[in-house]
PDB file of N, CA, C and O in Angstrom, chain B, residues numbered from 101:
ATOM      1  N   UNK B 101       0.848  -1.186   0.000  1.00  0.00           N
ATOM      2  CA  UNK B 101       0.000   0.000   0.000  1.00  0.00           C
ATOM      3  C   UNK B 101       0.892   1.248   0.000  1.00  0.00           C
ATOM      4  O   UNK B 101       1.911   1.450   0.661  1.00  0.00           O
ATOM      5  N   UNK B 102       0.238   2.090  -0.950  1.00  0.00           N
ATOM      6  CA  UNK B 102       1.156   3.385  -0.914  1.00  0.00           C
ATOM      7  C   UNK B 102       0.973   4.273  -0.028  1.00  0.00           C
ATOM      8  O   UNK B 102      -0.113   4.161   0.540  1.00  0.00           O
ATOM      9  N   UNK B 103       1.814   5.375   0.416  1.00  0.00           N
ATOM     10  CA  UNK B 103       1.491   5.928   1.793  1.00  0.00           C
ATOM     11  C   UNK B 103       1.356   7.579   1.391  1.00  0.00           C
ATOM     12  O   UNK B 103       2.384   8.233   1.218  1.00  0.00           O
ATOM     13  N   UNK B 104       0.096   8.161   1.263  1.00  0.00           N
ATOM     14  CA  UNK B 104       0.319   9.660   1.230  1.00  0.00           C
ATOM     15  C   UNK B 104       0.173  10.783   1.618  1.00  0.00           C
ATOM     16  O   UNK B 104      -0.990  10.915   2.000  1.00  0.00           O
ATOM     17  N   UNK B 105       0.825  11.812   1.744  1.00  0.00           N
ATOM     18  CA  UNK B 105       1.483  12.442   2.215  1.00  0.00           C
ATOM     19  C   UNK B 105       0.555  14.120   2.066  1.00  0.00           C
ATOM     20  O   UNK B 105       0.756  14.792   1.054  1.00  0.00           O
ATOM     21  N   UNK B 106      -0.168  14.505   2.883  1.00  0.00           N
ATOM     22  CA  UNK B 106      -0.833  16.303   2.484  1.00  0.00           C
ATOM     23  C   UNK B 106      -0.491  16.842   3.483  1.00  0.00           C
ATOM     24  O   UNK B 106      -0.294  16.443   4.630  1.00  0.00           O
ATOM     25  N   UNK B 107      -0.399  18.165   2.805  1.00  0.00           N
ATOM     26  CA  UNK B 107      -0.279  19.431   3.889  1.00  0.00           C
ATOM     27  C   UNK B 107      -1.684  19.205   4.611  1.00  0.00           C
ATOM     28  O   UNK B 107      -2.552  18.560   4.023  1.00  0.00           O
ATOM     29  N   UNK B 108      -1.934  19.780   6.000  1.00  0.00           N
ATOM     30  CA  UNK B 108      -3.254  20.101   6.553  1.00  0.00           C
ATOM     31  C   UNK B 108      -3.220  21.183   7.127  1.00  0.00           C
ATOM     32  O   UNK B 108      -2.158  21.781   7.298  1.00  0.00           O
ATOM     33  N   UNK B 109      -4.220  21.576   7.477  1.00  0.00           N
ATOM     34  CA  UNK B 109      -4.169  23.363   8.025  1.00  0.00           C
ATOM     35  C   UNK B 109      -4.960  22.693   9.259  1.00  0.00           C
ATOM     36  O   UNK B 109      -5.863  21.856   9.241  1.00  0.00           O
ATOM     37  N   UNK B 110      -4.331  23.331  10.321  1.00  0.00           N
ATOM     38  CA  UNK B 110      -5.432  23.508  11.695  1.00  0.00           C
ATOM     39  C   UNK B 110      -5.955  24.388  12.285  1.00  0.00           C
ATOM     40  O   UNK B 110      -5.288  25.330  12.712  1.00  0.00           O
ATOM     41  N   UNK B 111      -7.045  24.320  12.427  1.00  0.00           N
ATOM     42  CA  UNK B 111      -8.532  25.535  12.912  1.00  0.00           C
ATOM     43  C   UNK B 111      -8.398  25.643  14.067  1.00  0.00           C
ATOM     44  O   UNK B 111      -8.512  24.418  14.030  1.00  0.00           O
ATOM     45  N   UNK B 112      -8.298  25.820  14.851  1.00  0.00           N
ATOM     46  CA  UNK B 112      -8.784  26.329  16.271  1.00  0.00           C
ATOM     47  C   UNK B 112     -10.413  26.611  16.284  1.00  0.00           C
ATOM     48  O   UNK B 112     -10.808  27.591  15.653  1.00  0.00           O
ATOM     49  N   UNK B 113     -11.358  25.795  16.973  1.00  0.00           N
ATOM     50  CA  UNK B 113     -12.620  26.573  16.625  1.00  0.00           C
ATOM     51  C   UNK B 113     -13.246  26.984  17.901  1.00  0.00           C
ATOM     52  O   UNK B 113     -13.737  26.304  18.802  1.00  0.00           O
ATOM     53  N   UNK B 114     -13.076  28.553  17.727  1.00  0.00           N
ATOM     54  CA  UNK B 114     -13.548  29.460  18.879  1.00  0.00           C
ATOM     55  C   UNK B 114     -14.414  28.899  19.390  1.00  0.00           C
ATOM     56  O   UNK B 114     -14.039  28.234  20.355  1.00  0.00           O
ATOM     57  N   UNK B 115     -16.026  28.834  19.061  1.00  0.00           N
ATOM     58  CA  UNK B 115     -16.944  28.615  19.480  1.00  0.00           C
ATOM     59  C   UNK B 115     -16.719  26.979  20.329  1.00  0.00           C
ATOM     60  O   UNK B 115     -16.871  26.728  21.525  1.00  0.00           O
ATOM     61  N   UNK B 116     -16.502  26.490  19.731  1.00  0.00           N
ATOM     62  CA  UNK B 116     -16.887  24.865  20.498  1.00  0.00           C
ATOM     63  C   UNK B 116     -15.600  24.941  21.294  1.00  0.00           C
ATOM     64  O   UNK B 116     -15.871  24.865  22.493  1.00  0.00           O
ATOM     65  N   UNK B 117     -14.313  25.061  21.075  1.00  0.00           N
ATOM     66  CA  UNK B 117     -13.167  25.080  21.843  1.00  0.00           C
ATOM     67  C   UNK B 117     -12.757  23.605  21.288  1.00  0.00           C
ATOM     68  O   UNK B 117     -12.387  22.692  22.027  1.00  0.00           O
ATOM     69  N   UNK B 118     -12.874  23.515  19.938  1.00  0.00           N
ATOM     70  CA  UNK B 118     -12.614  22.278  19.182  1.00  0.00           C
ATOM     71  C   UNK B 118     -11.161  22.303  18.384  1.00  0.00           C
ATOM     72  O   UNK B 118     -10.236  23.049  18.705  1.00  0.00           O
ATOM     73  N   UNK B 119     -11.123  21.364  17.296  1.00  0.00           N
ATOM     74  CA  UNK B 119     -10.202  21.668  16.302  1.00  0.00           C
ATOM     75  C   UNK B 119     -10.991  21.025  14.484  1.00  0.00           C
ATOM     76  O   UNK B 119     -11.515  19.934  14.259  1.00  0.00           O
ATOM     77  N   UNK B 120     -10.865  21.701  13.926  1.00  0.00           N
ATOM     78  CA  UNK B 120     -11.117  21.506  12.265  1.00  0.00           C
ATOM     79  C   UNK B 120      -9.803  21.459  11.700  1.00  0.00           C
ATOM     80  O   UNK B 120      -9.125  22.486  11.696  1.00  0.00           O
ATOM     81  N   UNK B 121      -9.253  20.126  11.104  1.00  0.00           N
ATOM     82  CA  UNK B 121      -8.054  19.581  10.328  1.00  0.00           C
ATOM     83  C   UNK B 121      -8.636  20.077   8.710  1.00  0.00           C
ATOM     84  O   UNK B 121      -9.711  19.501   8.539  1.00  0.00           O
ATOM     85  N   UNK B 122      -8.312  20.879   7.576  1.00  0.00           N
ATOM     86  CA  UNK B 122      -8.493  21.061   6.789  1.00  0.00           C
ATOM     87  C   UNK B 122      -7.797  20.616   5.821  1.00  0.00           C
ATOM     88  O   UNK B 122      -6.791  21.326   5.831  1.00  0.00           O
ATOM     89  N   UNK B 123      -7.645  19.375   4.421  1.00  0.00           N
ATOM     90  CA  UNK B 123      -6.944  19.257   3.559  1.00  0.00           C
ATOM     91  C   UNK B 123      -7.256  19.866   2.170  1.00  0.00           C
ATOM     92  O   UNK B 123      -7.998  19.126   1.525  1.00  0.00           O
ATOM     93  N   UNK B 124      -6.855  21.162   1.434  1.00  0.00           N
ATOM     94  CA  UNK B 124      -7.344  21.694   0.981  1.00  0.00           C
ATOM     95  C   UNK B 124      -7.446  21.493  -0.591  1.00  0.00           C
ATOM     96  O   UNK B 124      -8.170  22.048  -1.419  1.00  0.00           O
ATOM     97  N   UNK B 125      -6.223  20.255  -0.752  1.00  0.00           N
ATOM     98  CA  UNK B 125      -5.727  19.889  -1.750  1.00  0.00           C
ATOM     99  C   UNK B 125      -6.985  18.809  -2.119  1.00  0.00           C
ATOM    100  O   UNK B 125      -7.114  18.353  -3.255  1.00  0.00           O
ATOM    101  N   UNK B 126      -7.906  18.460  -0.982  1.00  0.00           N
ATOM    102  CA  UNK B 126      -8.684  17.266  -1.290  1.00  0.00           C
ATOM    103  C   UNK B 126      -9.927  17.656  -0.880  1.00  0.00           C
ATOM    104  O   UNK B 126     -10.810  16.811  -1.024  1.00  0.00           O
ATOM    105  N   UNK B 127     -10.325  19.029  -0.264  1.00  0.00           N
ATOM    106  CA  UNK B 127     -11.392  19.675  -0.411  1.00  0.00           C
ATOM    107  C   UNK B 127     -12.404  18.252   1.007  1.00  0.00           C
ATOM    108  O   UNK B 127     -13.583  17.901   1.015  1.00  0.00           O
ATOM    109  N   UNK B 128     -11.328  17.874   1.875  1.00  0.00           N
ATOM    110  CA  UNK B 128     -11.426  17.268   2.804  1.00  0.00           C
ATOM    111  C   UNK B 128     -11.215  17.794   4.049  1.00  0.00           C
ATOM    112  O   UNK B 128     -10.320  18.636   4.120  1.00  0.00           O
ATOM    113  N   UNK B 129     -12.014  17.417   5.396  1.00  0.00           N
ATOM    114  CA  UNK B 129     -12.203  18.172   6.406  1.00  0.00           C
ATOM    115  C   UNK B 129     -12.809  16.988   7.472  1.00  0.00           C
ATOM    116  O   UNK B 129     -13.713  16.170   7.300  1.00  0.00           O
ATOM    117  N   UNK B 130     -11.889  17.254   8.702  1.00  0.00           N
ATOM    118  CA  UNK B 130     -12.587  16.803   9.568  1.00  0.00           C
ATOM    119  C   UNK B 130     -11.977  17.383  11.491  1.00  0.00           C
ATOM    120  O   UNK B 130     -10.989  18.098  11.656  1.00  0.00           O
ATOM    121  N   UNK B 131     -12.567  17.023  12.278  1.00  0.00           N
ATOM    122  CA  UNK B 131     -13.036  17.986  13.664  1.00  0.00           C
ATOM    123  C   UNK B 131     -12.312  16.618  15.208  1.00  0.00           C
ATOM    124  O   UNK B 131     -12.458  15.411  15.400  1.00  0.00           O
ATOM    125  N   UNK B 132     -11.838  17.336  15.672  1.00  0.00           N
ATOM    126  CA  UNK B 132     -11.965  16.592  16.826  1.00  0.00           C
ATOM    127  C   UNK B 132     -11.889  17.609  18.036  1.00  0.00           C
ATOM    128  O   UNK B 132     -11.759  18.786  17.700  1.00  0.00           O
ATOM    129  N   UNK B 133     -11.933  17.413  19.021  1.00  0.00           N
ATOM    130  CA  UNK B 133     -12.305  17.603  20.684  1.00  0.00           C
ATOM    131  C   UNK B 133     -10.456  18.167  20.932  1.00  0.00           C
ATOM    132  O   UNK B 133     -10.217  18.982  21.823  1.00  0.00           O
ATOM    133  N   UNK B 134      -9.559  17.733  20.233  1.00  0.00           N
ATOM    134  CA  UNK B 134      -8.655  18.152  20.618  1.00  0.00           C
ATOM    135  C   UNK B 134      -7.291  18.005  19.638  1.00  0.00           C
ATOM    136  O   UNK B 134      -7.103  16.949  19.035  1.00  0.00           O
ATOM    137  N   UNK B 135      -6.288  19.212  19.511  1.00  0.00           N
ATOM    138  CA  UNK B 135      -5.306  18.333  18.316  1.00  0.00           C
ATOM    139  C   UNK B 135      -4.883  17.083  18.142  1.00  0.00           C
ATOM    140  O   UNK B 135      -4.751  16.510  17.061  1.00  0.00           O
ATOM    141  N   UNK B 136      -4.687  16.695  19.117  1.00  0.00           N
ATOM    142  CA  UNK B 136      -4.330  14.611  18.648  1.00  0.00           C
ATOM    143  C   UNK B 136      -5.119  13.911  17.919  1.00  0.00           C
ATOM    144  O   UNK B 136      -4.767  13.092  17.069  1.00  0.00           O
ATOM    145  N   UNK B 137      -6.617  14.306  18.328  1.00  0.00           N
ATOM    146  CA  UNK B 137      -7.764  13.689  18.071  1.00  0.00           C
ATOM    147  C   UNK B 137      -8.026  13.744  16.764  1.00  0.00           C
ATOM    148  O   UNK B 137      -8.353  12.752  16.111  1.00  0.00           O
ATOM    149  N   UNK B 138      -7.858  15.304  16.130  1.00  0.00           N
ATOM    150  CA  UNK B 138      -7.994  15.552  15.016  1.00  0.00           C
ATOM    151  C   UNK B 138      -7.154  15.050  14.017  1.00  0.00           C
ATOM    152  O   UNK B 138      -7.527  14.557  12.952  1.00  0.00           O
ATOM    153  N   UNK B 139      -5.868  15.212  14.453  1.00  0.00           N
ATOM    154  CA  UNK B 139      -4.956  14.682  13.725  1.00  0.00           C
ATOM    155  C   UNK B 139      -5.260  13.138  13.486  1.00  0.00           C
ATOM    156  O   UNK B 139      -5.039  12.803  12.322  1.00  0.00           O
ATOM    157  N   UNK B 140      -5.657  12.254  14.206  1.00  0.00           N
ATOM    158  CA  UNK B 140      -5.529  11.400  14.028  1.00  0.00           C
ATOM    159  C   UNK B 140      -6.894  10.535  13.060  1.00  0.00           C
ATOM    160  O   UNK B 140      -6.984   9.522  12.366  1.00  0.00           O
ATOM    161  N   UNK B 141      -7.737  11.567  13.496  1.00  0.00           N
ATOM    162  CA  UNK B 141      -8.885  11.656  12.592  1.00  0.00           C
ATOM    163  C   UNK B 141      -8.308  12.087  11.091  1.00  0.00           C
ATOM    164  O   UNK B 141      -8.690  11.520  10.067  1.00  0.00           O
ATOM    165  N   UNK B 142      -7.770  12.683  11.098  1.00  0.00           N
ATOM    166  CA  UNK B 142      -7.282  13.115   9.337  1.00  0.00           C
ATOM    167  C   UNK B 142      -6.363  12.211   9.123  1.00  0.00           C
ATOM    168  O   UNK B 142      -6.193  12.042   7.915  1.00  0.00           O
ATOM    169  N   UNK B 143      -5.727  11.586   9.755  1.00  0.00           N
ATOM    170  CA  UNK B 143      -4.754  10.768   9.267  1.00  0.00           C
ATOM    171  C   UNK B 143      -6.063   9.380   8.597  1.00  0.00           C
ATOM    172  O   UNK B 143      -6.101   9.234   7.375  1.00  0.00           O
ATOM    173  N   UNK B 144      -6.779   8.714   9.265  1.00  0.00           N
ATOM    174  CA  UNK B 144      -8.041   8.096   9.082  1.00  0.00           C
ATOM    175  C   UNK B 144      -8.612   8.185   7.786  1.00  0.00           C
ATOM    176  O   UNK B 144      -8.612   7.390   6.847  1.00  0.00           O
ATOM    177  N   UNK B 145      -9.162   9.462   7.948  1.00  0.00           N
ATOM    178  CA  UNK B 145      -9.552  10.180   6.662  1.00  0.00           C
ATOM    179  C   UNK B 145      -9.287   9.790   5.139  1.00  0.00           C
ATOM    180  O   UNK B 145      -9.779   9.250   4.148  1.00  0.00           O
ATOM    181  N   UNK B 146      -7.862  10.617   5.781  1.00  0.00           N
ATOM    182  CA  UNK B 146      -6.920  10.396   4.113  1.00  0.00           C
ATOM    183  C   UNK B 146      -6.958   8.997   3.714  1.00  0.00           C
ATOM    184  O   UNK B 146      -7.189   8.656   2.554  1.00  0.00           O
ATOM    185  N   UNK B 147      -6.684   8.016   4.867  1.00  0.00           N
ATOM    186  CA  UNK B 147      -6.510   6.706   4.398  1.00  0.00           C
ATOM    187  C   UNK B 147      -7.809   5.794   3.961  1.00  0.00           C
ATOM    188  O   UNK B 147      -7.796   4.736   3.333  1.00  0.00           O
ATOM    189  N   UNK B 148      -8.893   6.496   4.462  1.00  0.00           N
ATOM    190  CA  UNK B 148     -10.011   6.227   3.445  1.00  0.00           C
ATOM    191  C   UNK B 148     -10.702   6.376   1.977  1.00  0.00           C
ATOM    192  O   UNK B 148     -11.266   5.653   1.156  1.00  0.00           O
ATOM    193  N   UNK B 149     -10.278   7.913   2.151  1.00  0.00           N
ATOM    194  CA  UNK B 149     -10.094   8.537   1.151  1.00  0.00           C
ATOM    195  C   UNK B 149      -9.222   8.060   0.071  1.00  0.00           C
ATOM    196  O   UNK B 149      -9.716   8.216  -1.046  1.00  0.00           O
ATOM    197  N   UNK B 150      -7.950   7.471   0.103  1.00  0.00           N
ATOM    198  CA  UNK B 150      -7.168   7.143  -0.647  1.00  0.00           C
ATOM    199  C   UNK B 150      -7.961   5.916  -1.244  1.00  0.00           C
ATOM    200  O   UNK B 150      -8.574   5.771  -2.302  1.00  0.00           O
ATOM    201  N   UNK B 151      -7.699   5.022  -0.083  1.00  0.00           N
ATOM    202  CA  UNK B 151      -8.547   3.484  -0.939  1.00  0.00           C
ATOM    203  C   UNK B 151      -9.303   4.206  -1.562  1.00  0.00           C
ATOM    204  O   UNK B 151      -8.898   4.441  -2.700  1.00  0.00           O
ATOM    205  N   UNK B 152     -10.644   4.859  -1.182  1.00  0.00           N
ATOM    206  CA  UNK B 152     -11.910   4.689  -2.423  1.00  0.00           C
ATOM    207  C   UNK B 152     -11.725   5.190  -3.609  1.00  0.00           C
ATOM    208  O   UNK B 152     -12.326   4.766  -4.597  1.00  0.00           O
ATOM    209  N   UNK B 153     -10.527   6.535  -3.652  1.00  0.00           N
ATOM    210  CA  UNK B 153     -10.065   7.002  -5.123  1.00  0.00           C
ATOM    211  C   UNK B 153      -9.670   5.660  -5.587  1.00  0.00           C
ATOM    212  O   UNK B 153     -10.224   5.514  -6.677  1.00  0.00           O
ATOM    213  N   UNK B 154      -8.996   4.625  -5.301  1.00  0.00           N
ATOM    214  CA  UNK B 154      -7.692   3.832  -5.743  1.00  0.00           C
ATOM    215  C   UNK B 154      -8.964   2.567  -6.111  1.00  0.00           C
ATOM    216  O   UNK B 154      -9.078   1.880  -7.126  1.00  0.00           O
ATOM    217  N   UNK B 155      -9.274   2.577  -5.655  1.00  0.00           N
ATOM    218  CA  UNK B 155     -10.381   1.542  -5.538  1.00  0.00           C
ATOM    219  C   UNK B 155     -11.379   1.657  -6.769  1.00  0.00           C
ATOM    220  O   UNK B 155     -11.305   0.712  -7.556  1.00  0.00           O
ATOM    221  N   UNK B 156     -12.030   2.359  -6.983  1.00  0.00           N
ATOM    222  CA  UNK B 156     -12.638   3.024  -7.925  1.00  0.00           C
ATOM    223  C   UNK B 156     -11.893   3.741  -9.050  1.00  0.00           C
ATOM    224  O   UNK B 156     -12.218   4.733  -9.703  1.00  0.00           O
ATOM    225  N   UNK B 157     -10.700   2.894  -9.101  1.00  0.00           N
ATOM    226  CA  UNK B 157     -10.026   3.676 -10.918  1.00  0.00           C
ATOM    227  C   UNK B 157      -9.443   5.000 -10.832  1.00  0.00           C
ATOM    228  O   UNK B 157      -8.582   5.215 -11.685  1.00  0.00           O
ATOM    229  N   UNK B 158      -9.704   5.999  -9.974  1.00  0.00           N
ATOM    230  CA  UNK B 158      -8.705   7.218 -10.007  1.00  0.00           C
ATOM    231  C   UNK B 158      -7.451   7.569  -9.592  1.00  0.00           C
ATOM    232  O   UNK B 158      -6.637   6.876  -8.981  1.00  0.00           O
ATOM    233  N   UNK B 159      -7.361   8.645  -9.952  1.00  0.00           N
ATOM    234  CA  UNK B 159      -6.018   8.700  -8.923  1.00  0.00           C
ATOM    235  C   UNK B 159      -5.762  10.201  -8.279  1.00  0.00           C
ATOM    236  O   UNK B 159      -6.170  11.285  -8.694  1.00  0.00           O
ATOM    237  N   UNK B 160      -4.846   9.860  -6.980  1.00  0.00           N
ATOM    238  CA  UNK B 160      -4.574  10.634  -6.222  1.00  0.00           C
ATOM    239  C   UNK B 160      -4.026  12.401  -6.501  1.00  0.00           C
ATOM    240  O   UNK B 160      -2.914  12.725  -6.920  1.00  0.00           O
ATOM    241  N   UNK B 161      -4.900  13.126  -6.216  1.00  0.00           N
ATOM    242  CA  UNK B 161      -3.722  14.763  -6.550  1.00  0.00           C
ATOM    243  C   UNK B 161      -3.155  14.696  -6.019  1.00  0.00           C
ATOM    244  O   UNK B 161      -3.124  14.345  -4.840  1.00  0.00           O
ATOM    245  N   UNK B 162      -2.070  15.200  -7.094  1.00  0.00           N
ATOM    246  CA  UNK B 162      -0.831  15.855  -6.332  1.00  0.00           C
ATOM    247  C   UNK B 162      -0.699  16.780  -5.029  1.00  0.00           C
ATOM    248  O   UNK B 162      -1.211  17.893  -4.905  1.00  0.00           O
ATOM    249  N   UNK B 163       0.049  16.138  -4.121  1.00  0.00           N
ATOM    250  CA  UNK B 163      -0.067  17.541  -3.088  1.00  0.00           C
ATOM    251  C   UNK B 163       0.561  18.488  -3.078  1.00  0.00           C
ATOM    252  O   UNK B 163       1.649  18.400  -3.646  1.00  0.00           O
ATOM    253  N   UNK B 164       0.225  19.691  -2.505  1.00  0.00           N
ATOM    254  CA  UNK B 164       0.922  21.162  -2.802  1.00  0.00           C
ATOM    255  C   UNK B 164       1.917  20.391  -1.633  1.00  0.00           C
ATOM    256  O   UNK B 164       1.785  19.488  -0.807  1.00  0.00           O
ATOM    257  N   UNK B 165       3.054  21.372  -2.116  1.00  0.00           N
ATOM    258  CA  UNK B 165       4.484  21.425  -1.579  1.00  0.00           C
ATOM    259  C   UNK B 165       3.673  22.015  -0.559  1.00  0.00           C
ATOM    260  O   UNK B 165       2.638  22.672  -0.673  1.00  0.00           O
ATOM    261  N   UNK B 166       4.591  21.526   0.892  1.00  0.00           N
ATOM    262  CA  UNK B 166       4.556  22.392   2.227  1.00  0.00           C
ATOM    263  C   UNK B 166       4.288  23.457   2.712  1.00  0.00           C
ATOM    264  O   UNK B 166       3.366  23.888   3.404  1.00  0.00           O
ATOM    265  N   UNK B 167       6.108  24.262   1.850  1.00  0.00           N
ATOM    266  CA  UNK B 167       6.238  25.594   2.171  1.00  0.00           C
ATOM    267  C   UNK B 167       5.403  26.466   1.295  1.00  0.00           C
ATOM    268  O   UNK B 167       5.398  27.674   1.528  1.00  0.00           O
ATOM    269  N   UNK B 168       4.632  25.935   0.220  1.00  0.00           N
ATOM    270  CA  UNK B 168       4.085  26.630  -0.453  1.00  0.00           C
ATOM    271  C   UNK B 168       2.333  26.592   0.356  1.00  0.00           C
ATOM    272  O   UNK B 168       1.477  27.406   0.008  1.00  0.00           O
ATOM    273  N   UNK B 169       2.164  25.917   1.035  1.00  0.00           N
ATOM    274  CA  UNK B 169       1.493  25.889   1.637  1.00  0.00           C
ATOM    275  C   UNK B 169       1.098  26.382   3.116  1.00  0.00           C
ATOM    276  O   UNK B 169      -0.012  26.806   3.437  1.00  0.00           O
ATOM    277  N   UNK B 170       2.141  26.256   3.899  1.00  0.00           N
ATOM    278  CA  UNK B 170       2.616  27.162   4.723  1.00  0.00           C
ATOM    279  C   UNK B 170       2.984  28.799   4.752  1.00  0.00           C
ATOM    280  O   UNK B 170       3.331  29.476   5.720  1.00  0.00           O
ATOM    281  N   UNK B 171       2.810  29.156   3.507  1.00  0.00           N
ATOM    282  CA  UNK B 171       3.005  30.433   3.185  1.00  0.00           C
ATOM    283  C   UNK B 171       1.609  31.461   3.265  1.00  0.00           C
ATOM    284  O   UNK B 171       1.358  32.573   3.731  1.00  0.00           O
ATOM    285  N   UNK B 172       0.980  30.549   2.632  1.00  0.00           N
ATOM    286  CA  UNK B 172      -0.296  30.958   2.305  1.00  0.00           C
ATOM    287  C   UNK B 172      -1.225  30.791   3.044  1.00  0.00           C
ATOM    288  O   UNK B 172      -2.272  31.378   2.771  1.00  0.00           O
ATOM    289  N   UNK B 173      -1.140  29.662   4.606  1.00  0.00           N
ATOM    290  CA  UNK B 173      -2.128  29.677   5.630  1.00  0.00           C
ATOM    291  C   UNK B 173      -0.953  30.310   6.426  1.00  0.00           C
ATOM    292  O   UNK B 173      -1.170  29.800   7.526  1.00  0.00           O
ATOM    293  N   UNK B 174       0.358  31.233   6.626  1.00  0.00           N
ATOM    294  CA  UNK B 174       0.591  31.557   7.486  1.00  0.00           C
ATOM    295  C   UNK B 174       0.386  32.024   8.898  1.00  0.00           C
ATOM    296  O   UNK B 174       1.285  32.367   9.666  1.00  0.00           O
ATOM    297  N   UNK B 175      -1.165  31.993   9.202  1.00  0.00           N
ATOM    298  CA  UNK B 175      -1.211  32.476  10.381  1.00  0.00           C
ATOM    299  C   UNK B 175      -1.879  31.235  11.186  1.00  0.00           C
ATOM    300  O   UNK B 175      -2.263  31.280  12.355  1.00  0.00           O
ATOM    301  N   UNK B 176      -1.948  29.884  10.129  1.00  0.00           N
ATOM    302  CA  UNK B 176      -2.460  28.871  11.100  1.00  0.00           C
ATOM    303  C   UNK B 176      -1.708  27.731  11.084  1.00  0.00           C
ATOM    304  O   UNK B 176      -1.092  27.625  10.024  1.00  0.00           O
ATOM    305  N   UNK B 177      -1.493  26.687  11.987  1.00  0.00           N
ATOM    306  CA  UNK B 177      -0.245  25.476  11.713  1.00  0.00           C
ATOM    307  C   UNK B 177      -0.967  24.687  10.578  1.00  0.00           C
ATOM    308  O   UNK B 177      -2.102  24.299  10.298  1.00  0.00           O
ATOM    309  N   UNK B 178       0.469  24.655  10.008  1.00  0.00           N
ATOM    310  CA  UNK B 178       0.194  23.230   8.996  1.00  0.00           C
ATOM    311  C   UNK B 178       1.011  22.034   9.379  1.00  0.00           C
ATOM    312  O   UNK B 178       2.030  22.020  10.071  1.00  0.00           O
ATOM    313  N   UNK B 179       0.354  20.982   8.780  1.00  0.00           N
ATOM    314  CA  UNK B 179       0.127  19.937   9.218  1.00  0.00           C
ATOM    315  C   UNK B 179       1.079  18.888   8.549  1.00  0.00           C
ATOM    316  O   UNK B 179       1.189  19.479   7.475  1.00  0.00           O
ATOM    317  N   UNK B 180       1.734  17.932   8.418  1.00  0.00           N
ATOM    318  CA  UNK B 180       1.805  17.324   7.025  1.00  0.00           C
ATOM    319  C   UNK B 180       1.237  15.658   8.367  1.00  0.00           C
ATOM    320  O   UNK B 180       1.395  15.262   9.522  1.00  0.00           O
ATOM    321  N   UNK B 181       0.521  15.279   6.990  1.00  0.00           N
ATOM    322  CA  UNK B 181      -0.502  14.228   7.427  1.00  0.00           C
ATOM    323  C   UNK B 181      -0.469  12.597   6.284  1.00  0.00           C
ATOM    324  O   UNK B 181      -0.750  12.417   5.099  1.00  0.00           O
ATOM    325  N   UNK B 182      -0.069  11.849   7.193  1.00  0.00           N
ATOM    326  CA  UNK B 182       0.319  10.507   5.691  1.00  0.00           C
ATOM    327  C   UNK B 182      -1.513   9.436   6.090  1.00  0.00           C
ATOM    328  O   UNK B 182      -2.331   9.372   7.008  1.00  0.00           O
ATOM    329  N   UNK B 183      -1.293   8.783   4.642  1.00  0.00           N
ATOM    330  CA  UNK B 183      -2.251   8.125   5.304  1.00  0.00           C
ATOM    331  C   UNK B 183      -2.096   6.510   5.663  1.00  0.00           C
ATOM    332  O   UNK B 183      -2.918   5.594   5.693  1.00  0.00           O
ATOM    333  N   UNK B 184      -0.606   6.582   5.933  1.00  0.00           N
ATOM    334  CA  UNK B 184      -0.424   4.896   6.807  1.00  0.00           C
ATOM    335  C   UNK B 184      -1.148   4.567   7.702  1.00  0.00           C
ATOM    336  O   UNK B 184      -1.688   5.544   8.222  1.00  0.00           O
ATOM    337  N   UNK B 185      -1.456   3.484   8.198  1.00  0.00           N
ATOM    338  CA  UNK B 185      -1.701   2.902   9.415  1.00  0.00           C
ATOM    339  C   UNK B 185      -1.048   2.980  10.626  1.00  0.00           C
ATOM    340  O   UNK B 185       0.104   2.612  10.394  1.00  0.00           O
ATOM    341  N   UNK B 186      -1.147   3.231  11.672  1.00  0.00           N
ATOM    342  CA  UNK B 186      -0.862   3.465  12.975  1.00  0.00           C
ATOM    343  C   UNK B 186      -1.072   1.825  13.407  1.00  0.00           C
ATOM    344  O   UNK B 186      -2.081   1.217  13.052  1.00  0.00           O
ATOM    345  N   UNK B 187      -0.020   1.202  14.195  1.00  0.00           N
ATOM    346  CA  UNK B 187      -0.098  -0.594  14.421  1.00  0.00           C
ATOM    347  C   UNK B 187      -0.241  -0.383  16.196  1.00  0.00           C
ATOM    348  O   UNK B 187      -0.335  -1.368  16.929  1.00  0.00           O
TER     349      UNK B 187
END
């Protein structure tokens, strides 16, 4: 299995006192109770996400480079997020 690799942006979300993991390259999004949580939720994600592209005949976008990505959400952390398995 191939293992891949996106920038993610992290939300802080005022109101709930949550977090929103944003992958923008995949127009993918998901929330947890706290950064680990989230993170680990997007790590999840992606790796779902991947099978069903892969699964269904497509294929994966390219991800934006980092720093090019980091440039442009500068005022929020980015992330880089694979979608291996955790054992």
């Amino acid at each position: 299995m191939k293992t891949y690799i996106y920038p993610a942006i992290l939300y802080l979300d005022e109101e709930s006192k949550g977090y929103t993991i944003a992958f923008h390259d995949l127009q993918l999004f998901t929330e947890g109770d706290t950064v680990e949580e989230s993170y680990e939720r997007a790590r999840e994600y992606l790796e779902i996400y991947s099978d069903c592209v892969l699964k269904y005949g497509g294929t994966m976008p390219d991800a934006t480079k980092y720093l090019e990505t980091a440039k442009k959400y500068k005022d929020n952390i980015v992330l880089l997020v694979d979608s291996k398995k955790s054992d």
